[in-house]
Each structure stands twice: as C-alpha cells, then as structure tokens.
N, CA, C and O atoms as CSV, one atom per row, in Angstrom:
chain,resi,resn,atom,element,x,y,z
A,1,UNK,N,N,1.394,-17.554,1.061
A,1,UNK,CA,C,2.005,-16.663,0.102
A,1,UNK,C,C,2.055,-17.376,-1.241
A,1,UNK,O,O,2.610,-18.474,-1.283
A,2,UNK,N,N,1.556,-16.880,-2.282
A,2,UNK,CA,C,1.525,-17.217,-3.742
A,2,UNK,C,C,3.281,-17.177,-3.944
A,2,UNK,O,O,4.220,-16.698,-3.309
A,3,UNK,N,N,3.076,-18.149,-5.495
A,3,UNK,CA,C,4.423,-17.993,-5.932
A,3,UNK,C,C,5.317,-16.625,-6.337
A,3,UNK,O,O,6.496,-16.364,-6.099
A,4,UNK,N,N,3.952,-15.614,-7.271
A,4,UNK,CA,C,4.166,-14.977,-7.556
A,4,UNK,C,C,4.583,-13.935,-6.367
A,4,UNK,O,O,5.769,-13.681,-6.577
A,5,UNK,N,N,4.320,-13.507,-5.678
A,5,UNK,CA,C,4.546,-13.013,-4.289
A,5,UNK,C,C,5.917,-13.260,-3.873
A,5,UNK,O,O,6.742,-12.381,-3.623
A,6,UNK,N,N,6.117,-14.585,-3.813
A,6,UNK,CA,C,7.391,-15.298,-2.926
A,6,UNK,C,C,8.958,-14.297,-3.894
A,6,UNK,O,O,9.856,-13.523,-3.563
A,7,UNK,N,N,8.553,-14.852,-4.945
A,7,UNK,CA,C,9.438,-14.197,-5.966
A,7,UNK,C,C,9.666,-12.599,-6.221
A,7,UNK,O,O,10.690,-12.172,-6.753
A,8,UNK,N,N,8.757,-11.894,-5.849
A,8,UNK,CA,C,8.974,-10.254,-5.777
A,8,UNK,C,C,9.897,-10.128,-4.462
A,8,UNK,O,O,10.772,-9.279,-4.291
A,9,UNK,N,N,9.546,-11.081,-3.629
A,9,UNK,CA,C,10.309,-10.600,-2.013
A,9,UNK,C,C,11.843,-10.921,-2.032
A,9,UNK,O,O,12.660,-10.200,-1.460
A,10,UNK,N,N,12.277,-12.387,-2.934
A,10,UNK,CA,C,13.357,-12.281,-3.092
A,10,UNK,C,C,14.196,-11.416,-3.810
A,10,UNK,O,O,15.331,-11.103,-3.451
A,11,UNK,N,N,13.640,-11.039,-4.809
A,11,UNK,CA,C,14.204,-10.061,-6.022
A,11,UNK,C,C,14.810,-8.828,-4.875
A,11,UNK,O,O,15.956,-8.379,-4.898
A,12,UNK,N,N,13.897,-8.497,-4.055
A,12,UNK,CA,C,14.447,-7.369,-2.573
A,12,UNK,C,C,15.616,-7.299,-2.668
A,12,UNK,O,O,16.129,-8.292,-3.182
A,13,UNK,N,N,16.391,-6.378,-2.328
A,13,UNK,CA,C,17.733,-6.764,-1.853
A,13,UNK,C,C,17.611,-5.752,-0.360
A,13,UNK,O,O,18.072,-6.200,0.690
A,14,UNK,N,N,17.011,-4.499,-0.399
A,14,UNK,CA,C,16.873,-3.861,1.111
A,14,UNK,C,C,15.539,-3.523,1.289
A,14,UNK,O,O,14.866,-3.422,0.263
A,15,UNK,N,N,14.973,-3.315,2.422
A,15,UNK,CA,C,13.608,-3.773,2.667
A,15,UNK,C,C,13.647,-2.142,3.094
A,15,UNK,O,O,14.810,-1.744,3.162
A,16,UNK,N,N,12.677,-1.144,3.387
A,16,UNK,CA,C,12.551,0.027,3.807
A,16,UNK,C,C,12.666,-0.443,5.287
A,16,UNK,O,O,12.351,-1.599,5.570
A,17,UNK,N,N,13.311,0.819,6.674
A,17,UNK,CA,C,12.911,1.357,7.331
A,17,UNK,C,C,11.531,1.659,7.519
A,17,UNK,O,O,10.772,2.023,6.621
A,18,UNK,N,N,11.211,1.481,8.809
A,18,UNK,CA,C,9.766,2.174,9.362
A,18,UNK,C,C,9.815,3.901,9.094
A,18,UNK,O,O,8.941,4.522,8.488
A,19,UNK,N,N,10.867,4.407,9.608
A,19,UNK,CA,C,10.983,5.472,9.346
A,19,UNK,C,C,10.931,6.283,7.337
A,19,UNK,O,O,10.387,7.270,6.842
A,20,UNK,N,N,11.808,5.180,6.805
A,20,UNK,CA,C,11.593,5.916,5.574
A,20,UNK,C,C,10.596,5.705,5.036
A,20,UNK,O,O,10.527,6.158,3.893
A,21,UNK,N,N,9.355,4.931,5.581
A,21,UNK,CA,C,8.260,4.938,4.786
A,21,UNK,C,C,7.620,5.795,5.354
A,21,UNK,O,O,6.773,6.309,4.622
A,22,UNK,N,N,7.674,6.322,6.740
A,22,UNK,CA,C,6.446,7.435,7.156
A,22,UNK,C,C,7.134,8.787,6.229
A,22,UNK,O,O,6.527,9.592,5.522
A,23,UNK,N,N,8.498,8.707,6.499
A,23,UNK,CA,C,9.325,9.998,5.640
A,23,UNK,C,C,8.614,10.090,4.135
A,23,UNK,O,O,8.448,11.217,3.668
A,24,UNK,N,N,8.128,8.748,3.247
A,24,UNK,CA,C,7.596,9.217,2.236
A,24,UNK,C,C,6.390,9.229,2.339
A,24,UNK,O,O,5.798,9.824,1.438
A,25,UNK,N,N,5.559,8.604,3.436
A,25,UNK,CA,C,4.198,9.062,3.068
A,25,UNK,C,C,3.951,10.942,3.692
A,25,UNK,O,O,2.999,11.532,3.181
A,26,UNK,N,N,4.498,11.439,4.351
A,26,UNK,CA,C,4.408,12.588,4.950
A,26,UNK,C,C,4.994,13.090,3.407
A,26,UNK,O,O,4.140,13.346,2.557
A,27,UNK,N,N,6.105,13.197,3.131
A,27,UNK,CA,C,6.112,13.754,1.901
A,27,UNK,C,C,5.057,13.722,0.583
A,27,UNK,O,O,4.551,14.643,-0.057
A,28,UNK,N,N,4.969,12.504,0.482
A,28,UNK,CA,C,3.818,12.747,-0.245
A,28,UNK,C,C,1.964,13.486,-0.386
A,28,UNK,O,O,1.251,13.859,-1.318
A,29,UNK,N,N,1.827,13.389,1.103
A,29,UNK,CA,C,0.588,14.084,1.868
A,29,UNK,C,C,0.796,15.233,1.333
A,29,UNK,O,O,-0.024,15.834,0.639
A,30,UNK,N,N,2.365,15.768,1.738
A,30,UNK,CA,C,2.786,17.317,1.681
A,30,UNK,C,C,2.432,18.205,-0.079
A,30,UNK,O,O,1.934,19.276,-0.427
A,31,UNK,N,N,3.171,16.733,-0.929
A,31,UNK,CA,C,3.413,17.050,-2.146
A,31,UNK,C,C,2.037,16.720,-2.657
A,31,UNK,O,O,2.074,16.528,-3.872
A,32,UNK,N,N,0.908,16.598,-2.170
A,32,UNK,CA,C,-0.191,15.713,-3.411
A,32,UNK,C,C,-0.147,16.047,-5.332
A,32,UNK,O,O,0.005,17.144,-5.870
A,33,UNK,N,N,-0.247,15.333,-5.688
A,33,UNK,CA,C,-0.082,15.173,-7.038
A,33,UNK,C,C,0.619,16.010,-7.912
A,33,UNK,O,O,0.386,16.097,-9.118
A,34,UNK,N,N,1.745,16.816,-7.106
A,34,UNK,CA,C,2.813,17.379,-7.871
A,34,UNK,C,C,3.793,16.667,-8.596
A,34,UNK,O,O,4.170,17.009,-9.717
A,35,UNK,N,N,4.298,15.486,-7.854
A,35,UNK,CA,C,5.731,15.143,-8.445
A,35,UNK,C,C,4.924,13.511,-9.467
A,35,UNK,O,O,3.733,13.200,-9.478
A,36,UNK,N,N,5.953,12.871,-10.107
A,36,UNK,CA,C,5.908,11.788,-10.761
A,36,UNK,C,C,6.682,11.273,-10.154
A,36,UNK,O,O,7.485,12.005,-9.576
A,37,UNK,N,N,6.797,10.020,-10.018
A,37,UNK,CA,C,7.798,8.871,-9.597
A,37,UNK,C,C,9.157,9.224,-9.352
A,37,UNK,O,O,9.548,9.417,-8.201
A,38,UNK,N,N,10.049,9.343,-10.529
A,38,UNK,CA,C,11.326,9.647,-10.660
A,38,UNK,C,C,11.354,11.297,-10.073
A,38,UNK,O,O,12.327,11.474,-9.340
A,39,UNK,N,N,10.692,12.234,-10.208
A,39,UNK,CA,C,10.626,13.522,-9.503
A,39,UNK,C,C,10.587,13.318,-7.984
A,39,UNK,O,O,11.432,13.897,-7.302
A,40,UNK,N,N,9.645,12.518,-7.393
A,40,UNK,CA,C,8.977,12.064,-5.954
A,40,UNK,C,C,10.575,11.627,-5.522
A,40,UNK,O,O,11.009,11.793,-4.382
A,41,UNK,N,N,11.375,11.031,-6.654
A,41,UNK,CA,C,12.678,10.090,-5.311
A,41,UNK,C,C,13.298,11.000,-5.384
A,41,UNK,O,O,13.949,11.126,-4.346
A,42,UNK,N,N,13.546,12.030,-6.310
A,42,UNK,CA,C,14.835,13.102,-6.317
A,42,UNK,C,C,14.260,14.332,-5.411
A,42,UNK,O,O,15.029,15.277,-5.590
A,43,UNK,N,N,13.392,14.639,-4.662
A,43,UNK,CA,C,12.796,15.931,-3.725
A,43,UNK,C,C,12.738,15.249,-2.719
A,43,UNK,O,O,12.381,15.959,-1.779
A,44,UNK,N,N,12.952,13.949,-2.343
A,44,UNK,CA,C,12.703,13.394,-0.992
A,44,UNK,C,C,13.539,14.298,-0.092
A,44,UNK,O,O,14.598,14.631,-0.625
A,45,UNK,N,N,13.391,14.658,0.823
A,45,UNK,CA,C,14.276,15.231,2.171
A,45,UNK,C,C,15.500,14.583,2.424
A,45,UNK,O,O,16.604,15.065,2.676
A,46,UNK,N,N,15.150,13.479,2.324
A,46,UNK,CA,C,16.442,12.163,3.245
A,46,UNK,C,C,16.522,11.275,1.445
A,46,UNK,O,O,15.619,11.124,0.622
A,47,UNK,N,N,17.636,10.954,1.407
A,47,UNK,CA,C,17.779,10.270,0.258
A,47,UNK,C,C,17.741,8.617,0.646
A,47,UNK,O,O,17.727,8.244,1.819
A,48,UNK,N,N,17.731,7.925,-0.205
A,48,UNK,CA,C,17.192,6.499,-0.645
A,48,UNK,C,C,17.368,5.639,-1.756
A,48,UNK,O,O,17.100,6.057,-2.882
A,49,UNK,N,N,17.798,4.456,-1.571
A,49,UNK,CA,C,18.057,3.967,-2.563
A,49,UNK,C,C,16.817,3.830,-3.557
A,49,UNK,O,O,15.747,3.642,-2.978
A,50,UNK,N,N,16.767,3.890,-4.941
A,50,UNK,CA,C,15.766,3.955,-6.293
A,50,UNK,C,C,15.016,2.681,-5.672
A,50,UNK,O,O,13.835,2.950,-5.448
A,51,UNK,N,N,15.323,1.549,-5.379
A,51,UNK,CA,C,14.654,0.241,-5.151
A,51,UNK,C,C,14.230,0.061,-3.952
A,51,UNK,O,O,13.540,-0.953,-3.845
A,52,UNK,N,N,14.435,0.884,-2.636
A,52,UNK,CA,C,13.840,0.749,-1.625
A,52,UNK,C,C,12.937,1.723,-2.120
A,52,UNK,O,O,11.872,1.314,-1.658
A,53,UNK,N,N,12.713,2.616,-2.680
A,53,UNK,CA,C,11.900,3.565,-2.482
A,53,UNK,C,C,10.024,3.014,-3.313
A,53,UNK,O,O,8.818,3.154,-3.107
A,54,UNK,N,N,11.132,2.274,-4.414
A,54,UNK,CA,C,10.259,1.386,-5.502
A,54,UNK,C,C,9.519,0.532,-4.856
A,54,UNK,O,O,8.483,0.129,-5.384
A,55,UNK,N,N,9.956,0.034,-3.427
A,55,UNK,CA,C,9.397,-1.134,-2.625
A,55,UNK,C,C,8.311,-0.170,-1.692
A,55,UNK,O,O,7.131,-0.508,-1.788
A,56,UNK,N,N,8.487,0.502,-1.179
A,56,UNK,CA,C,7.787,1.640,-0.279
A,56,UNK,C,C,6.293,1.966,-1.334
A,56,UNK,O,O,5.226,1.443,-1.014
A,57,UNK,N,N,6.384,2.811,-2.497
A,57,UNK,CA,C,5.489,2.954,-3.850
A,57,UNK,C,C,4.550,1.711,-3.947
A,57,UNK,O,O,3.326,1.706,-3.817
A,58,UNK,N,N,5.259,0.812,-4.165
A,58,UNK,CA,C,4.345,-0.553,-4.522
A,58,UNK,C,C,3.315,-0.851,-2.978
A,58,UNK,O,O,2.121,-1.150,-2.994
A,59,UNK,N,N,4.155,-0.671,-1.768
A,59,UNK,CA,C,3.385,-0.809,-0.703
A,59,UNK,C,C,2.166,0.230,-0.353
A,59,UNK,O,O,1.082,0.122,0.220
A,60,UNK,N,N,2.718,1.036,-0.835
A,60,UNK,CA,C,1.236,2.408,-0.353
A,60,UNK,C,C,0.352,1.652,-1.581
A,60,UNK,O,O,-0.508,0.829,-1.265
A,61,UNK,N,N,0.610,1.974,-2.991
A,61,UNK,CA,C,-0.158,1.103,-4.148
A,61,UNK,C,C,-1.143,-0.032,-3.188
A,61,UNK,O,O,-2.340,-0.019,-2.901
A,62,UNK,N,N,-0.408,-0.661,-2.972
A,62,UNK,CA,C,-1.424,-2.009,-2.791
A,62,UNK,C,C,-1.775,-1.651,-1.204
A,62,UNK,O,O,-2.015,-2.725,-0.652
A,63,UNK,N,N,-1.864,-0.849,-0.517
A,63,UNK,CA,C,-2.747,-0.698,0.409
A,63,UNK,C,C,-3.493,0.238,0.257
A,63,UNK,O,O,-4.131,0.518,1.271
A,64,UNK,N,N,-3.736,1.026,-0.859
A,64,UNK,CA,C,-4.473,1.896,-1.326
A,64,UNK,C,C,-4.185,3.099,-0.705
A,64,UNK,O,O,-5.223,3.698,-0.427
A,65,UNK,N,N,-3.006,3.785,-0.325
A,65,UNK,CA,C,-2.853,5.115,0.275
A,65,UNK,C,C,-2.398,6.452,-0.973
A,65,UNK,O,O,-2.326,7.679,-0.905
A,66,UNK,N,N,-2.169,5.468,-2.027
A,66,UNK,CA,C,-1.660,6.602,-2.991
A,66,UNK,C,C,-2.401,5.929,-4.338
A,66,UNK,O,O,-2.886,4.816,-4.544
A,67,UNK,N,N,-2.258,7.132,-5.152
A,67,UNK,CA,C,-2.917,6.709,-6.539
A,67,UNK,C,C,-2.044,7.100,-7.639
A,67,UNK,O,O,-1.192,7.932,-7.327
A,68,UNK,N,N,-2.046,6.727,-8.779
A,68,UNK,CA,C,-0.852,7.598,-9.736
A,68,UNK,C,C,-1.624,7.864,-10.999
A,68,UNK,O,O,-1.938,6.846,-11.615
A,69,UNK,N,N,-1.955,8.881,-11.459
A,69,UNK,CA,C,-3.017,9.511,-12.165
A,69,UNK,C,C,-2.348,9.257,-14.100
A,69,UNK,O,O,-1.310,8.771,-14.549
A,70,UNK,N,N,-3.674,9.923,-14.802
A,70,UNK,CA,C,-3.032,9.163,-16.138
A,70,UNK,C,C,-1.879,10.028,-16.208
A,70,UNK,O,O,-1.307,9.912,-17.292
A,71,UNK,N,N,-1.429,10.720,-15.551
A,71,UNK,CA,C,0.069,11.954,-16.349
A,71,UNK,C,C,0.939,11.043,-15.781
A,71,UNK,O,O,1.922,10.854,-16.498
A,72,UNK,N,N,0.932,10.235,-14.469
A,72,UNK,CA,C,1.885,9.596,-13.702
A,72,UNK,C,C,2.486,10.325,-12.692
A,72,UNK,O,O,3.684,10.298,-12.411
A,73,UNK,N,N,1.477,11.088,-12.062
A,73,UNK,CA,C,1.631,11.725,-10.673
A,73,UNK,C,C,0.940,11.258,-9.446
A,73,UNK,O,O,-0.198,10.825,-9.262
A,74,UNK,N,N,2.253,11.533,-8.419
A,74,UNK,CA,C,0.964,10.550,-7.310
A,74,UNK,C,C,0.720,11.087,-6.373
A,74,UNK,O,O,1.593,11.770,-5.839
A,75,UNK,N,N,-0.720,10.968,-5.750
A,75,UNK,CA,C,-1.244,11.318,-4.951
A,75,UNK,C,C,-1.650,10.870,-3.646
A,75,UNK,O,O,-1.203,9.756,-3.370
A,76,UNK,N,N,-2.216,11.295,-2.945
A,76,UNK,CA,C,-2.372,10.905,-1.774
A,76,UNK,C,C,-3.842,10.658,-1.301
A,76,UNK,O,O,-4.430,11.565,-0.713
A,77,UNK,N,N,-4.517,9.335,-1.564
A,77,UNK,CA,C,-5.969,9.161,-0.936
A,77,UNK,C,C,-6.269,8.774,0.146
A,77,UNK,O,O,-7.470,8.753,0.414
A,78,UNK,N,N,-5.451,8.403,0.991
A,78,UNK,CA,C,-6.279,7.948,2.077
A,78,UNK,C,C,-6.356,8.878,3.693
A,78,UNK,O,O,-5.616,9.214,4.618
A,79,UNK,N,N,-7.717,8.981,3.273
A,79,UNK,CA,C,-8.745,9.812,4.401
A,79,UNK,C,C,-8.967,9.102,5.692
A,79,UNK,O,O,-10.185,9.264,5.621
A,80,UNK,N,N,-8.833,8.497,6.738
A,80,UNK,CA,C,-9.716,7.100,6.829
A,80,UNK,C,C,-10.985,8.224,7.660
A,80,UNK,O,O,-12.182,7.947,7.581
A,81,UNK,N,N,-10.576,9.243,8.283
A,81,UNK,CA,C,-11.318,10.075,9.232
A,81,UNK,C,C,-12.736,10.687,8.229
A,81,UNK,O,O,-13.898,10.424,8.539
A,82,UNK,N,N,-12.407,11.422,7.165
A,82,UNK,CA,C,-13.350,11.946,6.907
A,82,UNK,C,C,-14.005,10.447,5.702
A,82,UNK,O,O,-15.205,10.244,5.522
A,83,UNK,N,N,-13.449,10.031,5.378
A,83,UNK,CA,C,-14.301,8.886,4.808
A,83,UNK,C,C,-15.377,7.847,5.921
A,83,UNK,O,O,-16.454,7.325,5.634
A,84,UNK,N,N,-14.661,7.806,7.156
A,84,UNK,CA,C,-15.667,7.488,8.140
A,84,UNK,C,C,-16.679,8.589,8.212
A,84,UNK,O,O,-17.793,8.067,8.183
A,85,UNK,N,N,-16.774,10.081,8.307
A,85,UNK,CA,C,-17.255,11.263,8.219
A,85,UNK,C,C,-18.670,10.768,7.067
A,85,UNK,O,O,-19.869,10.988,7.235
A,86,UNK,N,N,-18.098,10.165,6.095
A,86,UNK,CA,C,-18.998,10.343,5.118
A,86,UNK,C,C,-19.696,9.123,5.160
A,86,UNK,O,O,-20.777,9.168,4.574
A,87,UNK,N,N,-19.382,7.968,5.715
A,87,UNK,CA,C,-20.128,6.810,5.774
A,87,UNK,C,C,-21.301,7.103,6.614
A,87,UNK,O,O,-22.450,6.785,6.308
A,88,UNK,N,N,-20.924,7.780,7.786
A,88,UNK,CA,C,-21.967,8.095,8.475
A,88,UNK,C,C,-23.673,8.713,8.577
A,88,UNK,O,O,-24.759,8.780,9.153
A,89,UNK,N,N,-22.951,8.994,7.684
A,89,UNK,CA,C,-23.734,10.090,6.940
A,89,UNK,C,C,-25.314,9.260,5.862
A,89,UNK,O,O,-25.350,8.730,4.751
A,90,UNK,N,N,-26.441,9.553,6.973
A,90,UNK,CA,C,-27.226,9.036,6.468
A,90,UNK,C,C,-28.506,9.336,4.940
A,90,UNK,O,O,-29.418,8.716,4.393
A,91,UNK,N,N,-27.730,10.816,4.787
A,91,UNK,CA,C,-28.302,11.325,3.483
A,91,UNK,C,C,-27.671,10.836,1.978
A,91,UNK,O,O,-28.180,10.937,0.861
A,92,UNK,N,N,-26.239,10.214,2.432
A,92,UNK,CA,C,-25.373,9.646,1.108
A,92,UNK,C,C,-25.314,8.199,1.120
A,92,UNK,O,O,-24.654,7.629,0.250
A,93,UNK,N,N,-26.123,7.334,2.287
A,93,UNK,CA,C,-26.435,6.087,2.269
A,93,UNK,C,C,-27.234,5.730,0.916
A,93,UNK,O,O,-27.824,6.396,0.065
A,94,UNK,N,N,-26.974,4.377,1.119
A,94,UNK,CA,C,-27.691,3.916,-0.701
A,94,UNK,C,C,-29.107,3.535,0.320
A,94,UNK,O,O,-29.106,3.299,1.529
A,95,UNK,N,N,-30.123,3.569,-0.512
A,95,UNK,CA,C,-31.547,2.980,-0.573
A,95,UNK,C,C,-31.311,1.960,-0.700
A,95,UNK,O,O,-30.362,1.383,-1.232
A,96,UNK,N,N,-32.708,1.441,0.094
A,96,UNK,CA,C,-33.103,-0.491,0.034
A,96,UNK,C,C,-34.468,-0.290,-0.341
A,96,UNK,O,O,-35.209,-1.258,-0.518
C-alpha cells in the first residue's frame, strides 16, 4: 500500500456495509445518469452517512462500475455479460 493510499484509509471514520454498497449500486443501475452526487445521496432508499456514501462513489470510481459525465451525473457502466458478448465477437476484432 502506497503512502498516499495509507492516508485516505485513515481519514475513514466508517467504512460501508456490504449491504449499503449493493443498496447503491442497484440504485444507481436503477437511476442511470439521472441524479448528480449530492442528488444520488438524498433519493437513496435507506439513508447514509455523506462520507460513507463518498467512500462507496470513490470505490465503484476506481473499479470502473460508474462514470460521472461532464454535467456531474453518474452512471452506470459496467456490463461484464454483454461486453464479454462483444469481445467475442469476431467481426469487431481488430486485424493483424
């Protein structure tokens, strides 16, 4: 673990639930690129603290499940099924 790393984890003070992170990625699936950040924590179903939720955001971010567009709405990218769908797919393969 980098320094920089070590230091975001302490700054933590509550770490998400398993549950409240599937609660926001299902919400977000639901919502695709309707809400913005501060909209996304106030429509949640189940409420949450601003900084767990901030910790949850940063985690989809860096595993690439959500995107946040130039207006600052976020969405929902990850396919893994039909992106396997499309790898397969030997007419959209690159040339050698």
């Amino acid at each position: 673990m980098t320094q920089i790393e070590n230091k975001e984890i302490k700054g933590i003070l509550r770490f998400p639930r398993l549950d409240t992170v599937l609660m926001v990625e299902e919400f977000i699936k639901k919502n695709d690129g309707e809400y913005k950040k501060r909209a996304l924590w106030e429509n949640l179903p189940k409420g949450t603290m601003y900084q767990t939720f901030c910790v949850i955001i940063n985690y989809l971010l860096y595993s690439r499940k959500i995107s946040i567009d130039a207006e600052g709405k976020i969405g929902w990218i990850y396919y893994p099924d039909s992106a396997h769908y499309y790898f397969k797919r030997k007419d959209l393969s690159r040339r050698k």
